[in-house]
C-alpha positions as CSV (number, residue, x, y, z in Angstrom):
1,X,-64.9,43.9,214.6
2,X,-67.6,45.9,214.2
3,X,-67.3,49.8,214.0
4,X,-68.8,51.5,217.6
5,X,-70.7,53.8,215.3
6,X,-72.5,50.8,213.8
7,X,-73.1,48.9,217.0
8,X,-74.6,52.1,218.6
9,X,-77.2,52.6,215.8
10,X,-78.1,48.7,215.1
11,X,-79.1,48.5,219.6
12,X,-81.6,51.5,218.6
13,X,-82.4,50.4,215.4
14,X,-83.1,46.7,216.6
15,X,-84.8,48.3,220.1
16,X,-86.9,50.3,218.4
17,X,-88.8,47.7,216.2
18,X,-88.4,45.2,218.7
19,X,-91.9,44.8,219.4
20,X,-92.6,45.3,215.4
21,X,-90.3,42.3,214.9
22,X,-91.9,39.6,217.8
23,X,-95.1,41.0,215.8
24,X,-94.2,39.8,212.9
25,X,-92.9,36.6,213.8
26,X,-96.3,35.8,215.9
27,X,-98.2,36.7,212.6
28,X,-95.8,34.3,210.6
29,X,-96.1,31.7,213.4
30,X,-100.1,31.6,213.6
31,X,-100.2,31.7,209.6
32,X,-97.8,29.1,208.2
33,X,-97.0,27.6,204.8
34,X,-95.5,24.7,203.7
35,X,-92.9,24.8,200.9
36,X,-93.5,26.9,197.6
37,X,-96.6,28.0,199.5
38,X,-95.6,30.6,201.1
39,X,-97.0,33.5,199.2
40,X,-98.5,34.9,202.2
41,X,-95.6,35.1,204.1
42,X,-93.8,36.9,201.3
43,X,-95.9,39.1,200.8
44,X,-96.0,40.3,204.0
45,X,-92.0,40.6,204.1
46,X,-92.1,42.3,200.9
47,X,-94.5,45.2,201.9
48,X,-92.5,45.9,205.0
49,X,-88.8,46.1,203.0
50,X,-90.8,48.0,200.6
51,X,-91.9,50.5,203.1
52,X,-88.6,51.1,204.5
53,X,-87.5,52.1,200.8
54,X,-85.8,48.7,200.2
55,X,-86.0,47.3,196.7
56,X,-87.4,43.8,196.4
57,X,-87.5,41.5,193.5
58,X,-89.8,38.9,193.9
59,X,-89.8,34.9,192.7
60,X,-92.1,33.0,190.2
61,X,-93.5,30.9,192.9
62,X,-92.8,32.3,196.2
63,X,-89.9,34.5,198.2
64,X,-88.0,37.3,197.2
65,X,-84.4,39.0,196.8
66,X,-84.1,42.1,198.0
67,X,-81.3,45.1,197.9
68,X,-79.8,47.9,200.1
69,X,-77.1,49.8,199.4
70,X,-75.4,50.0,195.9
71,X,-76.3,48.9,192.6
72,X,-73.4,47.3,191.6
73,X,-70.4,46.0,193.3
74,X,-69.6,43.4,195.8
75,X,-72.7,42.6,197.5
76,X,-72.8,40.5,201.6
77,X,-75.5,38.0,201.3
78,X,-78.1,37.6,204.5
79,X,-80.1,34.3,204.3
80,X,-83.9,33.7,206.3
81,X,-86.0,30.6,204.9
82,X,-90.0,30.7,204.6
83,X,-91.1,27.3,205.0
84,X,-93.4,25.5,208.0
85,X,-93.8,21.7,208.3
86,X,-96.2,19.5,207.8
87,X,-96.5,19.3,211.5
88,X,-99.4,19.7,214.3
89,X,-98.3,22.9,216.2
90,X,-98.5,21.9,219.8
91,X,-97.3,24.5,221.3
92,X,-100.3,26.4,223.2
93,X,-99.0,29.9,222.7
94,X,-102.0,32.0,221.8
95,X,-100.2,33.2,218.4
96,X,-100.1,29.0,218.1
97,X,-100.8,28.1,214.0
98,X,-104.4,28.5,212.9
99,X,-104.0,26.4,210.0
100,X,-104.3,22.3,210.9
101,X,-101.1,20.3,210.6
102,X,-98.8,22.7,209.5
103,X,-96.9,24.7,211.9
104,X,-93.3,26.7,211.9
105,X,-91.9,23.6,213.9
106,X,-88.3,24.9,212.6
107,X,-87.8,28.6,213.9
108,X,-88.3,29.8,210.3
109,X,-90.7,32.4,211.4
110,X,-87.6,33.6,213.9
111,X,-85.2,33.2,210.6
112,X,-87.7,35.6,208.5
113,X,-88.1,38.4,211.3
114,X,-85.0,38.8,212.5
115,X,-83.6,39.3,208.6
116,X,-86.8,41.9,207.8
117,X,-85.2,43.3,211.1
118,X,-81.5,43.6,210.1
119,X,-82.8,44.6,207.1
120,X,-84.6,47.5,208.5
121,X,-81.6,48.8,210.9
122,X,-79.1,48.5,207.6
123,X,-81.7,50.7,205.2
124,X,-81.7,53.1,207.5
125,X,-78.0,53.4,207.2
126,X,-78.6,53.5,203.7
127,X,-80.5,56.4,203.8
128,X,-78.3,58.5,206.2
129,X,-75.2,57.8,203.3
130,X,-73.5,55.7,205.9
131,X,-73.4,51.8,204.4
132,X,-70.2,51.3,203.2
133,X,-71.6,49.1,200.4
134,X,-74.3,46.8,199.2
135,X,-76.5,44.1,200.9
136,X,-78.5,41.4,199.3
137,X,-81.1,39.6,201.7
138,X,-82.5,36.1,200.4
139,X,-86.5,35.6,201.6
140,X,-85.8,31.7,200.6
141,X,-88.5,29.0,200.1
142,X,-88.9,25.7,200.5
143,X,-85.9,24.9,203.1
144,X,-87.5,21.8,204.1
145,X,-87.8,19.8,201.2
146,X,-85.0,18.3,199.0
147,X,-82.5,19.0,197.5
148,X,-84.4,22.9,198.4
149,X,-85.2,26.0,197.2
150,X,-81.6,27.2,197.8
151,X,-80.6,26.2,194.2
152,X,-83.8,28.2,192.7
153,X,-82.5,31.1,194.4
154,X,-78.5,30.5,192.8
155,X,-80.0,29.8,189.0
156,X,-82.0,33.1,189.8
157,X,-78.9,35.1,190.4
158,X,-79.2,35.2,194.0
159,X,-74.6,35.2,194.8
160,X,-74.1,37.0,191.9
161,X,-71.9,39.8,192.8
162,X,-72.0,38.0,196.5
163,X,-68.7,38.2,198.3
164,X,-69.4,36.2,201.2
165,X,-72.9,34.7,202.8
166,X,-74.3,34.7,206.1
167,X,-77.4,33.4,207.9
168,X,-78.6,31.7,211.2
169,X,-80.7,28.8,212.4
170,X,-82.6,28.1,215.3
171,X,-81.4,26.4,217.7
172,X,-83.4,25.2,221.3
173,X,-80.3,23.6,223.1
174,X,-78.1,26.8,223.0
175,X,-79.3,29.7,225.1
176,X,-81.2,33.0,223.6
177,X,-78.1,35.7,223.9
178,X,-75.8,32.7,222.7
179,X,-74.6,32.2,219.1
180,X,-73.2,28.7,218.4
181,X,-70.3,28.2,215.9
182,X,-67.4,26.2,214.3
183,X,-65.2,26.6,211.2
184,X,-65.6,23.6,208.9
185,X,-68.7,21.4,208.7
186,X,-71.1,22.4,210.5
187,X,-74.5,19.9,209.4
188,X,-74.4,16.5,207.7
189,X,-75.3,15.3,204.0
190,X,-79.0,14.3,203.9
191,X,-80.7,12.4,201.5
192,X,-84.2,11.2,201.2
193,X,-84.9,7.5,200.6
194,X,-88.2,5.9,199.4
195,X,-88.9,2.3,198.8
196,X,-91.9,1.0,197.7
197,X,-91.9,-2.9,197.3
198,X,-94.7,-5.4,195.4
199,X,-95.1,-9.5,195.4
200,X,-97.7,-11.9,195.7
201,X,-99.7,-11.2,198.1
202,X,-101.9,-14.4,199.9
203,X,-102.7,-16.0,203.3
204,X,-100.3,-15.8,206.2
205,X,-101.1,-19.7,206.2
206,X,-99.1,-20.3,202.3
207,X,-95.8,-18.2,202.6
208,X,-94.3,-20.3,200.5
209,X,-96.9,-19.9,197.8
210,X,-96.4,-15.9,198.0
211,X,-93.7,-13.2,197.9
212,X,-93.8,-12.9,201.9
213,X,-93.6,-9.1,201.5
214,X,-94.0,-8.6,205.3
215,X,-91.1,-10.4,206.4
216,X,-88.9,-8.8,203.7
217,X,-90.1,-5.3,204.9
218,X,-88.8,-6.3,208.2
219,X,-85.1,-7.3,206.8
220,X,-85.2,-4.2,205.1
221,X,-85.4,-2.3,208.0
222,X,-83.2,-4.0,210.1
223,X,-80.7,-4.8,207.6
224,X,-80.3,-1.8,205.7
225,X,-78.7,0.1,208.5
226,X,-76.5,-2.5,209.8
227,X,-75.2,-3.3,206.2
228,X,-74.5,0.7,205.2
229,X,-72.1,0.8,208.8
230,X,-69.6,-2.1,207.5
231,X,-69.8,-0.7,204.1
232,X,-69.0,2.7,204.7
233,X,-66.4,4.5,206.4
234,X,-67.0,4.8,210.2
235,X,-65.8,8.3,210.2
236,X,-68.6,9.1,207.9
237,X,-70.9,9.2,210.5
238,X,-73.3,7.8,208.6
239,X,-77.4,7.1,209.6
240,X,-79.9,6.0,208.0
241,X,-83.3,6.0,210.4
242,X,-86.6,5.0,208.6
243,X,-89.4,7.7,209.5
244,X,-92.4,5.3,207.7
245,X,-93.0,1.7,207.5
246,X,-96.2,0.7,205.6
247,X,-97.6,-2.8,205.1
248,X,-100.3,-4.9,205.0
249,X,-104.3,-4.5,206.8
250,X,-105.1,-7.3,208.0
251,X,-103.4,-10.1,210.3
252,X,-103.8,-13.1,208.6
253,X,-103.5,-11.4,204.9
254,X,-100.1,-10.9,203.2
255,X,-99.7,-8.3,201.2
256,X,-99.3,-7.3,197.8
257,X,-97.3,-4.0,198.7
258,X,-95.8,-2.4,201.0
259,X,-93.0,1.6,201.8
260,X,-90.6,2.5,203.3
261,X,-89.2,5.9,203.8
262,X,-86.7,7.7,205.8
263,X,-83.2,9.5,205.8
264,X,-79.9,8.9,205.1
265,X,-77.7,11.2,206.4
266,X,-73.3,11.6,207.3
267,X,-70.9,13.9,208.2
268,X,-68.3,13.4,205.3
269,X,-69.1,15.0,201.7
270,X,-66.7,12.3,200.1
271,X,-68.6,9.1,201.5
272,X,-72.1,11.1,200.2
273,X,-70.8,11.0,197.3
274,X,-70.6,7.5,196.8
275,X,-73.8,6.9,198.9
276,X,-76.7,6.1,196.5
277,X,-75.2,3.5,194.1
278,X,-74.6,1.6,197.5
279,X,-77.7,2.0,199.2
280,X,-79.4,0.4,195.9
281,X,-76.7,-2.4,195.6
282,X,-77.4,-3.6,199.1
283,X,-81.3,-3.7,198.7
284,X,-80.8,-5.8,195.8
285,X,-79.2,-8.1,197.9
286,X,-81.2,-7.7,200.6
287,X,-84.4,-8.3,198.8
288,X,-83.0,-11.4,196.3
289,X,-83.9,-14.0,198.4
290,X,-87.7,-13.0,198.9
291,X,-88.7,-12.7,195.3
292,X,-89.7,-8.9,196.4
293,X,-90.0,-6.4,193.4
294,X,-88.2,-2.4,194.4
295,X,-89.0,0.3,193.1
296,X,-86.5,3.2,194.8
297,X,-86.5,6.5,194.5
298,X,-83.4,8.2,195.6
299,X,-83.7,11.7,196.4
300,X,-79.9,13.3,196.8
301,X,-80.4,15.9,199.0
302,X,-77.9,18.6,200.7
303,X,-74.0,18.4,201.1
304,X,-73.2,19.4,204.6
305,X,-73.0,23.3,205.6
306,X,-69.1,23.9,205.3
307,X,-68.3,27.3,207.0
308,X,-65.7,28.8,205.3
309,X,-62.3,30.3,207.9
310,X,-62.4,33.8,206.8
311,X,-66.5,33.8,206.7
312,X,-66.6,32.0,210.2
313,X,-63.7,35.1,211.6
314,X,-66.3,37.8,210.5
315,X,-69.6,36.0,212.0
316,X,-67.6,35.4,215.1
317,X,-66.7,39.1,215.6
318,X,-69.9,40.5,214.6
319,X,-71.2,38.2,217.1
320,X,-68.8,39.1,220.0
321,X,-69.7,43.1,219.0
322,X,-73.1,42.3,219.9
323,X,-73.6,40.3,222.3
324,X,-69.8,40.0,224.1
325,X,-67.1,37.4,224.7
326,X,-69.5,35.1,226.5
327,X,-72.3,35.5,223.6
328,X,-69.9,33.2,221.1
329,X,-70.4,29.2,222.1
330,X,-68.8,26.6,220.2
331,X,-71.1,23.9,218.7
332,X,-70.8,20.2,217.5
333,X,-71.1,19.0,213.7
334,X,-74.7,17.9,213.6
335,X,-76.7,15.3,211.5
336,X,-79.3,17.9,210.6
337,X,-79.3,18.6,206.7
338,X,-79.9,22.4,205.7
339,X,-79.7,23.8,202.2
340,X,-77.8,26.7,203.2
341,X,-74.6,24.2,202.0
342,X,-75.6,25.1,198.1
343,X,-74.7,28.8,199.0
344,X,-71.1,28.1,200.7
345,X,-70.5,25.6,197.8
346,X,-70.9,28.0,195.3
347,X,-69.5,31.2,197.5
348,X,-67.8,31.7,201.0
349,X,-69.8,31.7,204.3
350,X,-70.7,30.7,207.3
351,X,-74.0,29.7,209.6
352,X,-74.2,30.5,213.1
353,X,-76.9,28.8,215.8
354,X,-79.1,31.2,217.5
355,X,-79.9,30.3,220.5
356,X,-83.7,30.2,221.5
357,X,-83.7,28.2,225.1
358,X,-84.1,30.6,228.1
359,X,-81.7,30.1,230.5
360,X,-83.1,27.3,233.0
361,X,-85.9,26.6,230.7
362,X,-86.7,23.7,228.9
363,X,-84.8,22.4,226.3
364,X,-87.0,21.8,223.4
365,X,-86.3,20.2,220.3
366,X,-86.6,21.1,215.8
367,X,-89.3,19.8,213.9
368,X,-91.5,18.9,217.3
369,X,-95.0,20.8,217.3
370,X,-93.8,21.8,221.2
371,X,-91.6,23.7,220.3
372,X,-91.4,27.3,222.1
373,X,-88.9,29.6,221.4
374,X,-87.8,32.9,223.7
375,X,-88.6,35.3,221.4
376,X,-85.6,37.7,222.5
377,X,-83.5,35.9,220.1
378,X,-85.6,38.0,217.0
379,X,-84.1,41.3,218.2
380,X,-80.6,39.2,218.9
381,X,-80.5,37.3,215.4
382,X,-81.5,40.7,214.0
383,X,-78.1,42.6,215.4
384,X,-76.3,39.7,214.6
385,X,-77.0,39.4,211.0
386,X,-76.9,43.4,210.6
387,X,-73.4,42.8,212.6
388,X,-71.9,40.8,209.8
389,X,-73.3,42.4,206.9
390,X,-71.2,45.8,208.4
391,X,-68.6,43.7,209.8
392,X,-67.9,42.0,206.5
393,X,-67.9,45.4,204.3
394,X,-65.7,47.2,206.6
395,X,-63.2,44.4,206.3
């Protein structure tokens, strides 16, 4: 648990950049930037830690490693990602994205500010001689893109030295004052699947003197699915939902080519495994009768977030230090992918869900350009990661 000493100064560290913190993640919000894009942001992250005395290394293309506390030693890792969507921000808030079709439709703006903000509490510490060792926090980009920037970040020496690694995401069906978590898995595998097919194209009056690359579109999509659940394990949770289907101009013109693109996504590492030499064995099949040419690109993705026990024990007290017995929730394995799992593959951790819904409100959902969040959970994602960082070098 964490020290009263510590708690004590993180509740006036955290209150007293409160309103610096909700700042920053308006200023984040209204300016987004899609994956290795967001030199902006870091910048902006980057002048703050360096104002606070915190020394920051930055990336090639975009985010930044910075360190508090010693030089060398065993270092706690605290993880915030960068990255908006390509997304129409919808949410009418008058800090609402000025920049058309992108939008932080993820919480990644709440990610970024409430780590500059544990960040801030735990320099201070620093600085008074009372951190009993040394922080890392990772300013990552390109979450939302596979297989992510996580595994820029681990080839540029990001865990080295790292002990354990924490961080937090979003999330509108939990509560703000709430922290959702579970040992084990935590988030599914997800993969990203692209197919684009090509025939003879002709009029819808001679099918039978074309490649009908319509119709096989529509087996495709229907039959993909359906084949992958008596193929696969059942307890591997697997889904594959299409996000694009593209074909064709004109009703009575069939044509030459044709996409689809979605993701495929499951609960069990072992079954993802396995996943892409069957998905492109059944669309062989699938496609044979039709005479329809595949080309597939396969993108393997993320494994799911596995929290680690002992990494899991120290999030869950830091979180019960700061916010009580009735702050820690439990929470279900989700479907969501999240390149966080690189970290815990390579070192032990854990990922908490900060909850953003205020209590009665509305219950929004991730990657929706409605989204709202009650901005209460910067300040409370702020302690929380400070929390564990302490937490974790006391132990």
């Amino acid at each position: 648990m964490l020290r009263p000493d510590h708690l004590a100064h993180l509740e006036r560290a955290v209150t007293a950049a409160r309103d610096e913190l909700v700042d920053l993640r308006r200023d984040l919000h209204a300016h987004p930037e899609l994956a290795w894009e967001e030199e902006r942001s870091t910048a902006l992250v980057a002048k703050r830690l360096d104002e606070q005395g915190i020394r920051v290394r930055m990336l090639p293309r975009s985010g930044l490693i910075a360190e508090i506390g010693k030089r060398e030693g065993p270092a706690v890792a605290l993880r915030a990602d960068l990255d908006a969507l390509p997304v129409e921000d919808r949410s009418g808030e008058p800090w609402a994205s000025t920049v058309p079709g992108v939008a932080h439709a993820c919480g990644h703006d709440v990610h970024t500010a409430a780590l500059v903000g544990a960040g801030l509490a735990l320099a201070e510490l620093d600085q008074a001689g009372e951190l009993p060792g040394r922080v890392r926090l990772l300013f990552q980009p390109a979450e939302e893109i596979m297989p992510g920037g996580a595994l820029e970040l681990i080839a540029g020496g990001a865990l080295d030295d790292v002990v354990h690694v924490f961080g937090l995401h979003c999330d509108p069906s939990v509560d703000v004052g709430e922290v959702g978590l579970r040992e084990g898995p935590i988030t599914g595998a997800a993969d990203a699947l692209t197919i684009r097919l090509s025939g003879r194209g002709g009029h819808t009056s001679r099918p039978h003197l074309t490649e009908d690359l319509t119709y096989a579109v529509g087996k495709l999509v229907t039959e993909l699915p359906g084949a992958l659940s008596r193929r696969l394990d059942p307890r591997a949770g697997a889904s594959l939902v299409w996000g694009m289907v593209r074909a064709g101009s004109a009703k009575n013109v069939i044509p030459a080519s044709g996409e689809v693109a979605g993701t495929l996504r499951m609960l069990d590492a072992v079954a993802w495994a396995d996943a892409e030499d069957l998905v492109r064995e059944l669309i062989a099949h699938i496609l044979a009768p039709y005479g329809v040419g595949a080309e597939i690109t396969y993108v393997r993705g993320v494994p799911p977030v596995v929290n680690e026990t002992v990494s899991t024990a120290l999030l869950a007290g830091a979180v019960s230090s700061v916010l009580g017995p009735t702050g820690l929730v439990s929470t279900p394995q989700s479907l969501g992918g999240e390149d966080f799992a690189w970290y815990v593959e390579s070192v032990p951790g854990a990922m908490g869900r900060l909850g953003t819904r205020t209590p009665g409100g509305h219950t929004y959902d991730l990657h929706q350009g409605d989204l709202v969040v009650d901005e209460r959970s910067v300040a409370v994602g702020a302690k929380v990661l400070a929390a564990v960082a302490l937490t974790t070098l006391d132990a």
